[in-house]
Backbone as a chain_set.jsonl record, in Angstrom:
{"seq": "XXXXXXXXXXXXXXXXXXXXXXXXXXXXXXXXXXXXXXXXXXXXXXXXXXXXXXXXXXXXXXXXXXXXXXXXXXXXXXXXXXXXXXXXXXXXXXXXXXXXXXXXXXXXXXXXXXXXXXXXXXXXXXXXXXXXXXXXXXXXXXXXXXXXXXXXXXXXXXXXXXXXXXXXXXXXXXXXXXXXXXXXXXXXXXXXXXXXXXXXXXXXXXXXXXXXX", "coords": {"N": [[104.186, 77.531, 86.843], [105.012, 80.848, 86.101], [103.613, 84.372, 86.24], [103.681, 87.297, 86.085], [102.586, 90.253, 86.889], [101.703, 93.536, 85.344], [101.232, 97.273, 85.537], [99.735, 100.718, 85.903], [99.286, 102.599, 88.841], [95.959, 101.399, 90.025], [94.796, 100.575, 87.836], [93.949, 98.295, 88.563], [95.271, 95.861, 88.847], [96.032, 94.122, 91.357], [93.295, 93.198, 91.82], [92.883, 91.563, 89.948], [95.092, 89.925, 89.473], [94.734, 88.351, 92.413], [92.46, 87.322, 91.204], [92.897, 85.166, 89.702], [94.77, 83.961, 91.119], [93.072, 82.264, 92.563], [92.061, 80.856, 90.387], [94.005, 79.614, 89.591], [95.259, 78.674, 91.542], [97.369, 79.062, 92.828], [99.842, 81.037, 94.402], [99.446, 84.248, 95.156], [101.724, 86.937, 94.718], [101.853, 89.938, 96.584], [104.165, 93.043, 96.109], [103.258, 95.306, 97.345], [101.339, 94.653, 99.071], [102.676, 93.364, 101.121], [104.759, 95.974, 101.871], [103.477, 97.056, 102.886], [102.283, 95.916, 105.078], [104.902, 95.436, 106.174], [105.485, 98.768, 106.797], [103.275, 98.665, 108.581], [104.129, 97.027, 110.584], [106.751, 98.013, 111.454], [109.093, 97.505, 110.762], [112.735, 96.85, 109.674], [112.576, 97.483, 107.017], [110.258, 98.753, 106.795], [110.336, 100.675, 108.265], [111.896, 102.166, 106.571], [110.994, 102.367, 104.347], [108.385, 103.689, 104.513], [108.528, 106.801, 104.589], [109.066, 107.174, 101.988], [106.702, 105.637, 100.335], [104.89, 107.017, 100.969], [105.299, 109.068, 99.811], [104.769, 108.748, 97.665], [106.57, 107.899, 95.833], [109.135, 105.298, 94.216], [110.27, 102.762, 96.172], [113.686, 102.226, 96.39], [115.864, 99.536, 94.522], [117.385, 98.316, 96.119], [116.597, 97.653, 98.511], [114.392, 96.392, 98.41], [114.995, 93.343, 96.639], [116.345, 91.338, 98.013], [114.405, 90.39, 99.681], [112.509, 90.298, 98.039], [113.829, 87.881, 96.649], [113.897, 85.811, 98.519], [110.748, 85.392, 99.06], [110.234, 84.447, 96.098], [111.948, 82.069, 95.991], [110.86, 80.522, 98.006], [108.941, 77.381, 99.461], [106.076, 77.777, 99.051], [105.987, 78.981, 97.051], [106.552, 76.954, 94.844], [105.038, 75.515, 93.104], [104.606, 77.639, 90.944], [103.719, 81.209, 90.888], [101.55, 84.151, 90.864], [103.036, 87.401, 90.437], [102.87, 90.708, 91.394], [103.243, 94.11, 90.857], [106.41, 94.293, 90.597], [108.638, 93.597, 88.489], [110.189, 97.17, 88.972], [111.614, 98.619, 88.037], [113.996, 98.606, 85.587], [116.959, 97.562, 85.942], [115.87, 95.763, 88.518], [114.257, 94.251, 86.869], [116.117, 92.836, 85.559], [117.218, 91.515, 87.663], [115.134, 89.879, 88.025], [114.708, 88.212, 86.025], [117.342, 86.766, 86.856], [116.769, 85.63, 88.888], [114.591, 84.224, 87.818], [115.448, 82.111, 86.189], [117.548, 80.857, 87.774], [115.301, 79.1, 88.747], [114.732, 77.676, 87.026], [111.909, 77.213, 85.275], [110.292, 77.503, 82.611], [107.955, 78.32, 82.001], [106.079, 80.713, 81.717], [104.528, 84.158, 82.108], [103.615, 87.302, 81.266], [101.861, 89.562, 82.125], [100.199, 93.115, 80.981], [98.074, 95.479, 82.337], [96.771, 98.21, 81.267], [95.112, 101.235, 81.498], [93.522, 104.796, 81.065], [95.101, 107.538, 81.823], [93.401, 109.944, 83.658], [91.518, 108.471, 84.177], [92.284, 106.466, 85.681], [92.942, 108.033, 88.006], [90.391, 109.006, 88.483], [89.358, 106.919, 89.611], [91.12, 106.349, 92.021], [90.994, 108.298, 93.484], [89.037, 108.009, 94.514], [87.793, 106.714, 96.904], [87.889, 105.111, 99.802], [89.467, 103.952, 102.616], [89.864, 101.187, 105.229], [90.821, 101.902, 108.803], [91.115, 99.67, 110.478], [90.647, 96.809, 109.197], [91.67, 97.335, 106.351], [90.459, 96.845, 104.481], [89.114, 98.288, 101.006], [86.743, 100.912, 99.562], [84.919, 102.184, 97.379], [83.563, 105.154, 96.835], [80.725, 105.412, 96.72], [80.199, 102.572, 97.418], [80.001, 103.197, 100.533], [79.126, 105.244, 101.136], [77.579, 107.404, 103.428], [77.251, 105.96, 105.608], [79.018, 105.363, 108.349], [80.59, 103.052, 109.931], [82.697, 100.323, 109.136], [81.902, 98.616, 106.13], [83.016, 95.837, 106.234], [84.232, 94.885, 108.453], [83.086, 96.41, 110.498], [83.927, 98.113, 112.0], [83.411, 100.869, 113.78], [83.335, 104.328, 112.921], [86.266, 104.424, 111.102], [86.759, 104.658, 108.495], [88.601, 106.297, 106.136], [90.65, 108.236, 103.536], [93.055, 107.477, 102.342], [96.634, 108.373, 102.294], [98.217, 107.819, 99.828], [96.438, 107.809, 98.132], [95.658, 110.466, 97.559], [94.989, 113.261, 94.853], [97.408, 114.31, 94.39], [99.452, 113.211, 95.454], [99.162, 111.245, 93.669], [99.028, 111.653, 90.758], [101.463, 111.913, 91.043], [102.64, 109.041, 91.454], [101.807, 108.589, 89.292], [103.059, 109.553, 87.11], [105.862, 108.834, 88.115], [105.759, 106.151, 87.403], [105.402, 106.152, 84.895], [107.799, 107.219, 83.877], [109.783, 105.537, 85.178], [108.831, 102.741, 85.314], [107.994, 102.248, 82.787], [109.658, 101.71, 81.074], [110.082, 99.474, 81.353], [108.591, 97.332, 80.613], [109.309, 97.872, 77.958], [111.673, 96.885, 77.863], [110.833, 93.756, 78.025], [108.702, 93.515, 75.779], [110.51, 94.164, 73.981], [111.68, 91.599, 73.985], [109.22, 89.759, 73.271], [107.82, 89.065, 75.028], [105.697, 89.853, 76.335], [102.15, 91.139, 76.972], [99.461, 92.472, 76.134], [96.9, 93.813, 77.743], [93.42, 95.533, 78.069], [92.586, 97.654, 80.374], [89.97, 98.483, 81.26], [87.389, 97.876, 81.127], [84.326, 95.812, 82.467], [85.481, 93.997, 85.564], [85.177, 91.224, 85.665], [85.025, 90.834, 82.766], [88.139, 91.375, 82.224], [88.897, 89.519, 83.626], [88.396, 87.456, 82.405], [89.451, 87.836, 79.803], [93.178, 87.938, 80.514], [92.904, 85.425, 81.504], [92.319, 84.069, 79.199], [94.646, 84.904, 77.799], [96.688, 83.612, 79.075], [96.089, 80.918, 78.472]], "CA": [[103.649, 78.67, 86.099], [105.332, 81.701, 86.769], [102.947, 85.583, 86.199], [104.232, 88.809, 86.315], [101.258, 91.256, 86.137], [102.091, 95.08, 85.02], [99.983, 97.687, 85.238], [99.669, 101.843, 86.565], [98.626, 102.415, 90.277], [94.99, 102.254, 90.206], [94.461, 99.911, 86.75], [93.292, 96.758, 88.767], [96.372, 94.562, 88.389], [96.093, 93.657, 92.207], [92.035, 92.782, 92.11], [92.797, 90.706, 88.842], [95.962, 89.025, 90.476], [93.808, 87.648, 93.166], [91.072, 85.775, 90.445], [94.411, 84.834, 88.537], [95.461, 83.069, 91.908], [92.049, 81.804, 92.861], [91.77, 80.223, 89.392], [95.094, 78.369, 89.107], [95.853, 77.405, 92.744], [98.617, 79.508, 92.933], [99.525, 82.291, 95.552], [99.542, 86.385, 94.588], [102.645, 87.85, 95.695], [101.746, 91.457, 96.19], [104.693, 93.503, 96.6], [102.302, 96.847, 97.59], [100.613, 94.332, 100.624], [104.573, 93.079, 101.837], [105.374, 96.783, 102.094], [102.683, 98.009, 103.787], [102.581, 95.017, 106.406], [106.273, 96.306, 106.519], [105.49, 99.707, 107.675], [102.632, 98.899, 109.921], [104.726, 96.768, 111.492], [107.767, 98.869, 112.202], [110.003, 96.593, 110.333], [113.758, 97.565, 109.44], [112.096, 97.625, 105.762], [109.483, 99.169, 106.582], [110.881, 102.329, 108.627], [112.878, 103.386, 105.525], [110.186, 102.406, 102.836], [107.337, 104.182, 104.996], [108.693, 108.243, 103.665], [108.871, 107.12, 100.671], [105.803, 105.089, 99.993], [103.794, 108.568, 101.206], [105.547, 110.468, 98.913], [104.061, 108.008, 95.932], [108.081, 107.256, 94.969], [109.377, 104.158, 94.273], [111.103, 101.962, 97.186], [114.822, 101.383, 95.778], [115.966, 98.072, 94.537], [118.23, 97.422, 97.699], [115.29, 97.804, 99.673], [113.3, 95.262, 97.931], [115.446, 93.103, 96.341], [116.532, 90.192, 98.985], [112.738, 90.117, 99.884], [111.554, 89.006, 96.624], [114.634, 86.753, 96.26], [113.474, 85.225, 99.515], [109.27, 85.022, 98.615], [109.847, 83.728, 95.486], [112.572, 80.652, 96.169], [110.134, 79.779, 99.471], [107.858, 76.421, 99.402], [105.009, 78.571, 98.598], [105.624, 79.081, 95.099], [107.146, 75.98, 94.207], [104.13, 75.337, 91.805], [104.05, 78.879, 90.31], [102.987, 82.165, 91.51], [101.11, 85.481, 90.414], [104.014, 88.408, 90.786], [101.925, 91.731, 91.414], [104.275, 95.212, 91.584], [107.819, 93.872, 90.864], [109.626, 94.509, 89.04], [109.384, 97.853, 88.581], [112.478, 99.311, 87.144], [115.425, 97.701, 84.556], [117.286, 96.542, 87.366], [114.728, 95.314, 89.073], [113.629, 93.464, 85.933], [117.079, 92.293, 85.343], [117.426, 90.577, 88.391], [114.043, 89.016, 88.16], [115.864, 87.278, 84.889], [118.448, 86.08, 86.935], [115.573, 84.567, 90.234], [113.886, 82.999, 87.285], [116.695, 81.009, 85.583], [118.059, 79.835, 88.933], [114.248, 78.423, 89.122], [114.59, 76.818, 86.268], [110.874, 77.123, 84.805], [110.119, 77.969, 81.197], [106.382, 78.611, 81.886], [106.678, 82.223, 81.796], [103.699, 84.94, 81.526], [104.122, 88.895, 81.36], [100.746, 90.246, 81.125], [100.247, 94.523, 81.132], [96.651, 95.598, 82.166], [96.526, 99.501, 80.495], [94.374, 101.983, 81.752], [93.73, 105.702, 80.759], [95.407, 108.332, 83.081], [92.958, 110.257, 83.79], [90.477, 107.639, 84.446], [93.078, 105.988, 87.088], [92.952, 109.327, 88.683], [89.186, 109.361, 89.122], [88.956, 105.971, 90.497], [91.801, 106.353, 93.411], [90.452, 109.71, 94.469], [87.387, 107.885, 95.006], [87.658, 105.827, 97.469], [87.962, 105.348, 101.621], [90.192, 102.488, 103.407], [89.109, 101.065, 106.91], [91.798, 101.293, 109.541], [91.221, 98.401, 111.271], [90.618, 95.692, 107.801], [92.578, 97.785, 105.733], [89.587, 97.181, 102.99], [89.397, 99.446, 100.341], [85.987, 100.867, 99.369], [84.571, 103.18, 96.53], [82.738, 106.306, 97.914], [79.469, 105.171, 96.444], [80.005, 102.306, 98.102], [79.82, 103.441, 101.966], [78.029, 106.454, 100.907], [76.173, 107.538, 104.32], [78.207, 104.957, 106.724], [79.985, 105.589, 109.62], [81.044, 102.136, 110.525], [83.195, 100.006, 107.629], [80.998, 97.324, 105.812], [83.532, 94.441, 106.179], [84.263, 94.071, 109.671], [82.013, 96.704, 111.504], [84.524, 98.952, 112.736], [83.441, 102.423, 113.536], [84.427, 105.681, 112.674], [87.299, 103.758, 110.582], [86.886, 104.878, 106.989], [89.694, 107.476, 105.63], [90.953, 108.516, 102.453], [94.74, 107.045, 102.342], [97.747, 109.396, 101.404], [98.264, 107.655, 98.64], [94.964, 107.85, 97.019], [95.233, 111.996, 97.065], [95.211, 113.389, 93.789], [98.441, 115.242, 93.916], [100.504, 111.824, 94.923], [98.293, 109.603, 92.468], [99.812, 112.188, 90.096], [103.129, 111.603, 91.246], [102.813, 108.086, 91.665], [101.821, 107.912, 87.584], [104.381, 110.33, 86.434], [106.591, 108.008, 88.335], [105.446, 104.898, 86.809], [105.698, 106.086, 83.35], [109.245, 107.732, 83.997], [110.874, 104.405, 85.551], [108.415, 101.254, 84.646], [107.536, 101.954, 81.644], [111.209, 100.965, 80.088], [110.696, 97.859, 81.846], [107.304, 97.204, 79.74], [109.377, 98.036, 76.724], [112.544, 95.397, 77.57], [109.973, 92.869, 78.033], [108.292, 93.969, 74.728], [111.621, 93.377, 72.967], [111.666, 90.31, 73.954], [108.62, 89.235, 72.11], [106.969, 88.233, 76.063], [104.697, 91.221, 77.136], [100.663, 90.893, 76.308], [98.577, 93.867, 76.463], [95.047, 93.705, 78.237], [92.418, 96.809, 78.379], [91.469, 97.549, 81.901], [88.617, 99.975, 80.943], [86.452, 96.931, 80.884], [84.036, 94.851, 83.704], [86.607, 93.079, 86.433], [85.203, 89.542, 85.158], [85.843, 90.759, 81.504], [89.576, 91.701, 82.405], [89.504, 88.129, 84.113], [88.533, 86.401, 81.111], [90.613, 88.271, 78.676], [93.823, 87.343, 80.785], [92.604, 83.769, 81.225], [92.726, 83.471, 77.422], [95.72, 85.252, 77.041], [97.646, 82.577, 79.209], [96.208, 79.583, 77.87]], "C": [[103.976, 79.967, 86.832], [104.905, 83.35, 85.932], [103.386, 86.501, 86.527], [103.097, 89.875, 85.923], [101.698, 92.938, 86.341], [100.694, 96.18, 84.545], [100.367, 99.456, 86.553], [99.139, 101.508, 87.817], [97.149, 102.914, 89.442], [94.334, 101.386, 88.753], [93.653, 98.592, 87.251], [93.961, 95.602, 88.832], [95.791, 93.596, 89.781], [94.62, 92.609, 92.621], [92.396, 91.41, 90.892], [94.034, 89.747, 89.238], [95.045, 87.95, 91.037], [92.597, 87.084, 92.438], [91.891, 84.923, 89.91], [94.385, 83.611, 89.702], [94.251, 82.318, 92.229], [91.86, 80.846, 91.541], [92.759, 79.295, 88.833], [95.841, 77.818, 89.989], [96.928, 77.852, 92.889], [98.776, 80.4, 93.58], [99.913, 83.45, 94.931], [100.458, 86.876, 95.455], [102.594, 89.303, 95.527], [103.194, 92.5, 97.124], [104.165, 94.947, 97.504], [101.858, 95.893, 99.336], [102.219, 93.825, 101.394], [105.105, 94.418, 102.427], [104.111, 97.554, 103.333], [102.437, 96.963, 104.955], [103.89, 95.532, 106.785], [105.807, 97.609, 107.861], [104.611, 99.629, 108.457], [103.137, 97.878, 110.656], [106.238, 97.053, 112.16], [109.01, 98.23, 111.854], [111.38, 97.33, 109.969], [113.197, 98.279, 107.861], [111.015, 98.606, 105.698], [109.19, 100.688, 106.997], [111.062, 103.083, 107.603], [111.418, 103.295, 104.591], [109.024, 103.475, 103.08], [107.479, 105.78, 104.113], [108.301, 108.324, 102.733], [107.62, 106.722, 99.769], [104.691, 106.385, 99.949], [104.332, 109.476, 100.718], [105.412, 109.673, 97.902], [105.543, 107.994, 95.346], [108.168, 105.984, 95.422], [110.69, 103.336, 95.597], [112.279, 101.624, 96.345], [115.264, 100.128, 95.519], [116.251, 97.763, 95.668], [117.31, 97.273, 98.752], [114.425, 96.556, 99.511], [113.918, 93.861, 97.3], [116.094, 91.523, 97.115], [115.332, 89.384, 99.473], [112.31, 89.605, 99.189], [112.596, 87.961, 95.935], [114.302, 85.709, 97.276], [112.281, 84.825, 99.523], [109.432, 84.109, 97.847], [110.398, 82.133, 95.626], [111.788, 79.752, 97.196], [109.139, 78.763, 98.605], [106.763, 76.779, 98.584], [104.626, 78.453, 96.989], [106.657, 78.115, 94.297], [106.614, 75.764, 92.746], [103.859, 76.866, 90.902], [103.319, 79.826, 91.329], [102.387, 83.612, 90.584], [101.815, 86.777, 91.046], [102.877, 90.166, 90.329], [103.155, 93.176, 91.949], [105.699, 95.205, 91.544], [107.809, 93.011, 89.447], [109.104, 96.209, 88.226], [110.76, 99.216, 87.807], [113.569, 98.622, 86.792], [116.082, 97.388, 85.203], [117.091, 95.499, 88.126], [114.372, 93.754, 88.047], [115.042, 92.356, 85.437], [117.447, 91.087, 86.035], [116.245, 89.57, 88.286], [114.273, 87.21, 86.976], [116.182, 86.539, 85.711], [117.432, 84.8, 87.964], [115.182, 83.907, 89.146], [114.459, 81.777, 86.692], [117.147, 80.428, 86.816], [116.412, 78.974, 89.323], [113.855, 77.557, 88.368], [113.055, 76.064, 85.945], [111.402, 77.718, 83.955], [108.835, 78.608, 81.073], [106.37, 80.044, 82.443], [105.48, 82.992, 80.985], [103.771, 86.27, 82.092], [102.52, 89.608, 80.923], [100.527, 91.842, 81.909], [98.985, 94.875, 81.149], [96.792, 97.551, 81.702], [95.273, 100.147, 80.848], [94.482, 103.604, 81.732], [93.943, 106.401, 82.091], [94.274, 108.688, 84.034], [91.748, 109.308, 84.901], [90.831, 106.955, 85.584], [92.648, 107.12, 88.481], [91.418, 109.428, 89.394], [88.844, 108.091, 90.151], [89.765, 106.066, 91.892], [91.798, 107.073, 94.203], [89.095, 109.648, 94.979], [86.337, 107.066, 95.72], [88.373, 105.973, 99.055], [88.562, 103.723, 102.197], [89.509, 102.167, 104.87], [90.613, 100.99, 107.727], [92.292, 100.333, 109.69], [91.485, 97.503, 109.848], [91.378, 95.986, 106.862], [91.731, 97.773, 104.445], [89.559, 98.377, 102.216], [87.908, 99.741, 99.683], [85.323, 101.909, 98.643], [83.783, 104.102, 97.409], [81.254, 105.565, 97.637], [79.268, 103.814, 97.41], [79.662, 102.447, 100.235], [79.547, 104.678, 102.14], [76.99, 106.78, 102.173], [76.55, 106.621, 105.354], [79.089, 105.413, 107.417], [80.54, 104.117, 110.195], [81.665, 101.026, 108.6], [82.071, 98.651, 107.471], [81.372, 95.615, 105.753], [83.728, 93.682, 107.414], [83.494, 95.249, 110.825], [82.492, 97.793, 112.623], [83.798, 100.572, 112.487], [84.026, 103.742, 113.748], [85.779, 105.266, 111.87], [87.608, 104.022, 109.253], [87.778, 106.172, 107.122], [90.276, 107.174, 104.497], [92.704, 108.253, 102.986], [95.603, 108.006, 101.692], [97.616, 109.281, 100.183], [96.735, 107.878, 97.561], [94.752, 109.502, 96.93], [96.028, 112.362, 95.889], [96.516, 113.844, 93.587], [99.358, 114.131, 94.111], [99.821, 111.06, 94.386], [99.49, 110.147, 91.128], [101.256, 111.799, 89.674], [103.657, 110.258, 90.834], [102.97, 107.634, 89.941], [102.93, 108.423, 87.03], [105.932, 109.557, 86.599], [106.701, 106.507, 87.283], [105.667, 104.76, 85.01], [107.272, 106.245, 83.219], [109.93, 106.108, 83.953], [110.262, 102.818, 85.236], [108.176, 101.162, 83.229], [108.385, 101.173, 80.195], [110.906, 99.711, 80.35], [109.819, 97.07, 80.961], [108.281, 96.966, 78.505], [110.674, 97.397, 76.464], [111.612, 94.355, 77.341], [109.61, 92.481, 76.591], [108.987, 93.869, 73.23], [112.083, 92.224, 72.861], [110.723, 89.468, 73.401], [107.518, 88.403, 73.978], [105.995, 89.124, 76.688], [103.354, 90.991, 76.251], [99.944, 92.294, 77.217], [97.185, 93.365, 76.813], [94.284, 94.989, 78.615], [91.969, 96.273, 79.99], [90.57, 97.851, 81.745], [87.42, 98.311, 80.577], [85.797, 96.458, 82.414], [85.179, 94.24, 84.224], [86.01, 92.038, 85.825], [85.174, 89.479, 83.44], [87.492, 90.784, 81.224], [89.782, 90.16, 82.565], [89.557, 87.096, 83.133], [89.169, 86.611, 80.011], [92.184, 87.885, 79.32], [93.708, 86.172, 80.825], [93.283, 83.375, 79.982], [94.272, 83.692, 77.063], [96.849, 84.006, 77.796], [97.648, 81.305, 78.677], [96.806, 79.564, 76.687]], "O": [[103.449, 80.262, 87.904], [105.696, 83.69, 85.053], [103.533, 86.511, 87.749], [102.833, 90.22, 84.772], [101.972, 93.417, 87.441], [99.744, 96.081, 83.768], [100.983, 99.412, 87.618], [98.609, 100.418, 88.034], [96.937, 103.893, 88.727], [93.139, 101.647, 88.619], [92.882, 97.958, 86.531], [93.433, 94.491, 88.87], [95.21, 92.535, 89.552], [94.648, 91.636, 93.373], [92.044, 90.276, 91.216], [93.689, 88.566, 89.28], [94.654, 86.95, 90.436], [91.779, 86.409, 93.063], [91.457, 83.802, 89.645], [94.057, 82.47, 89.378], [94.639, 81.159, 92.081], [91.342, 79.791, 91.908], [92.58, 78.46, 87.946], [96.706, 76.957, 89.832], [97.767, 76.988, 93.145], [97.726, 81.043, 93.608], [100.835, 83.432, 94.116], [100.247, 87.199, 96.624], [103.128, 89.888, 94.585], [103.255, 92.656, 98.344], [104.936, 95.469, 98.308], [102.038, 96.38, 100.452], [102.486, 94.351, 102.475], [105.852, 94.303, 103.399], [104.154, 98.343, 104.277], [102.424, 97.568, 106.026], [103.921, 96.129, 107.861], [105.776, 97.551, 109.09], [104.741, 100.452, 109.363], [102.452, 97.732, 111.668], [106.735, 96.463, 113.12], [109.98, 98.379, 112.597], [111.244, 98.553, 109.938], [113.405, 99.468, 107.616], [110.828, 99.257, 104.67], [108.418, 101.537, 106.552], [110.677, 104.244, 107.464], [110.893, 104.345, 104.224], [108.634, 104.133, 102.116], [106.737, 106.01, 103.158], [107.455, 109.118, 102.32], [107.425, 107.27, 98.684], [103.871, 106.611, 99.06], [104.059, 110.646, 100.989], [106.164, 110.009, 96.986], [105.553, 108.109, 94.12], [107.674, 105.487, 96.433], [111.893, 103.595, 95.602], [112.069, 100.743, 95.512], [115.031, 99.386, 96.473], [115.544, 97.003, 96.329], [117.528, 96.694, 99.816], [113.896, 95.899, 100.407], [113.082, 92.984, 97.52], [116.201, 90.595, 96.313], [115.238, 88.167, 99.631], [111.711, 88.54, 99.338], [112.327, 87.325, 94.916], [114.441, 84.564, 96.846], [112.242, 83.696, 100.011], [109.087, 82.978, 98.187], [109.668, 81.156, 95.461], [111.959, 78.537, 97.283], [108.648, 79.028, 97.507], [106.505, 76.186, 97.536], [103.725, 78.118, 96.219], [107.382, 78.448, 93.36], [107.218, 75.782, 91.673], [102.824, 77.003, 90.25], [102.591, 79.491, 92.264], [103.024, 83.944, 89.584], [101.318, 87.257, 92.065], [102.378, 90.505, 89.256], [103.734, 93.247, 93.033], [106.319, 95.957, 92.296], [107.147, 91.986, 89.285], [108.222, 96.454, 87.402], [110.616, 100.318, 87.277], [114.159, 97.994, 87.671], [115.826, 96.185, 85.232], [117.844, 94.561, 88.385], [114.282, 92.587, 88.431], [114.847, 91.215, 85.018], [117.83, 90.023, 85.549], [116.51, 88.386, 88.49], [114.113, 85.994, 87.078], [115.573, 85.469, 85.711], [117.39, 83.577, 87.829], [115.374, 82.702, 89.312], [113.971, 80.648, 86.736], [117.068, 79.2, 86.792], [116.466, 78.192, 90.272], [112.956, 76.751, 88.608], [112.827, 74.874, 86.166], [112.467, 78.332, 84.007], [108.602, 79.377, 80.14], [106.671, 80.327, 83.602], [105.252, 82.811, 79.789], [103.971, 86.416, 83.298], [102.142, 90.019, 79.827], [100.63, 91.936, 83.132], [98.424, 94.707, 80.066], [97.122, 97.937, 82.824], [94.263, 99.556, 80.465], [95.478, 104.007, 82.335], [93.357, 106.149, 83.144], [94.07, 108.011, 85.042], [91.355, 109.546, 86.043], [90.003, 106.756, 86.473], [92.176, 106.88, 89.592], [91.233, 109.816, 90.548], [88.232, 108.201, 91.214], [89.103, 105.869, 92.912], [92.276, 106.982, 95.334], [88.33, 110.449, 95.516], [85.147, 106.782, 95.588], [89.223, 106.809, 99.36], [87.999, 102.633, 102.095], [88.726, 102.919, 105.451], [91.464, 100.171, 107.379], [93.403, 99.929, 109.346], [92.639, 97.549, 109.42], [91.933, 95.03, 106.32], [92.048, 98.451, 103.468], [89.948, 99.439, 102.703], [87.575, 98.721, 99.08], [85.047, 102.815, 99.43], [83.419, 103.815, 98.55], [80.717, 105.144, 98.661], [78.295, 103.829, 98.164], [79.079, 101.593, 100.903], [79.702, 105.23, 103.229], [75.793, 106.514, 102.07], [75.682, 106.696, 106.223], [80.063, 105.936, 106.875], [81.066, 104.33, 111.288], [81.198, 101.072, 107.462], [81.586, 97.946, 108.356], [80.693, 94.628, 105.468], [83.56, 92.478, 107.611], [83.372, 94.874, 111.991], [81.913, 98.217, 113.623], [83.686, 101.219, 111.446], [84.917, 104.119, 114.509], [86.614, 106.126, 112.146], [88.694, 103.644, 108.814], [87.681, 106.956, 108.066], [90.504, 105.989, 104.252], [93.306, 108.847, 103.881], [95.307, 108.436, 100.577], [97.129, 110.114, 99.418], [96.461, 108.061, 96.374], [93.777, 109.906, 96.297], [97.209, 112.07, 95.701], [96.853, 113.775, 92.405], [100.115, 113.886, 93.172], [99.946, 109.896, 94.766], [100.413, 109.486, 90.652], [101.877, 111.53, 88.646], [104.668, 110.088, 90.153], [103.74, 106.83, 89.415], [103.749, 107.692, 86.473], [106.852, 109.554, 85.78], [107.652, 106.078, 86.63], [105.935, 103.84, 84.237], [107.928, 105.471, 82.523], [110.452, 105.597, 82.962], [111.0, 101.868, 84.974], [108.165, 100.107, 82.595], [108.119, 100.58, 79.149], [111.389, 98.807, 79.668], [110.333, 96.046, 80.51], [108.139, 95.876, 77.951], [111.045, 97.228, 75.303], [111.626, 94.004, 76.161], [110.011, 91.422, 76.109], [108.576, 93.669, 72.087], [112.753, 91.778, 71.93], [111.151, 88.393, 72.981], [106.746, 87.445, 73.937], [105.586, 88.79, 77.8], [103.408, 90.712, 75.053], [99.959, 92.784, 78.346], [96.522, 92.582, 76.133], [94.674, 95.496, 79.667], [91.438, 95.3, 80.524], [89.885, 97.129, 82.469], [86.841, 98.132, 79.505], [86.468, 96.624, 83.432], [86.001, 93.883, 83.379], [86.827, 91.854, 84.922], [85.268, 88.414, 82.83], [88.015, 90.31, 80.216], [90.595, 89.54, 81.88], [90.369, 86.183, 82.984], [89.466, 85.694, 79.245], [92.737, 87.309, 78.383], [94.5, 85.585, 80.087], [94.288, 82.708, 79.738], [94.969, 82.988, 76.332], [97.753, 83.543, 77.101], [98.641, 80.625, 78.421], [96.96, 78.499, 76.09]]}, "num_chains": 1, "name": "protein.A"}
């Protein structure tokens, strides 16, 4: 069973991934956590991608491209996996074609979680990461905290580049510009399923559920 989940920065794809994989025994390949292990570990990949990632643009295929030909053929996802972030432009999506036919599955799901701009915008400006855990945590949540609530680190909470409004901006303007074609090959193909984010996380989870069975 092989998942491709599509979706704006900031819609939930990545939280709904991870029940996806928890619920069918299958592992969440997040291209967003690959890149950012990348740059905090100083990787050849992760030097070049680092600029770019903090200027909310997209990492070039050649950059990414060997990496997720290498994830997906591994042991790992023999039985199927949940694809989170990739692909993310006609290229991109092209080749993903070609990785899946040399994998020779048929079990094939494309699902698009949709969320209003705006509304993206308020949630990613509204929230604090922990250094150390890397957790990610609404303001309301750690409202009045100086130490993070997952592993206890203090002084550790900060607002991430990416989560400031002017590259969230960027990041969507991006996303519509160069993914959104990819949505709309898919779409001609008769394999793309639309899901409302703007709902509870365990309504999202059960509206994808359905939509794969």
């Amino acid at each position: 069973m092989r998942i491709v989940m599509f979706g704006a920065p900031g819609v939930g794809k990545g939280t709904q991934a991870k029940i996806l994989a928890d619920k069918l025994n299958v592992p969440h390949i997040s291209t967003g956590d690959i890149l950012r292990s990348a740059i905090k570990n100083q990787t050849v990949l992760g030097l070049k991608a680092k600029e770019i990632v903090e200027s909310g643009y997209l990492v070039p295929d050649d950059l990414m491209a060997d990496l997720i030909k290498e994830v997906l053929s591994g042991k790992e996802c023999e039985k199927g996996f949940i694809l989170d972030g990739y692909p993310r432009t006609l290229d991109q999506a092209k080749l993903l074609d070609e990785i899946f036919q040399s994998l020779k599955t048929d079990e094939e799901y494309y699902l698009a979680i949709t969320v209003d701009d705006e509304l993206i915008i308020q949630r990613l400006s509204n929230r604090l990461a922990c250094k150390v855990c890397g957790t990610i945590f609404t303001l309301s949540e750690v409202e009045g905290k100086t130490t993070c609530p997952k592993c206890g680190a203090a002084e550790s909470l900060y607002k991430r580049k990416d989560d400031e409004e002017d590259v969230i901006r960027n990041r969507l303007n991006v996303f519509h510009a160069q993914t959104e074609p990819v949505l709309d090959y898919y779409k001609s193909k008769g394999k793309l399923t639309f899901v409302n984010g703007d709902q509870p996380v365990n309504m999202v989870a059960e509206e994808l559920v359905g939509k794969i069975k």
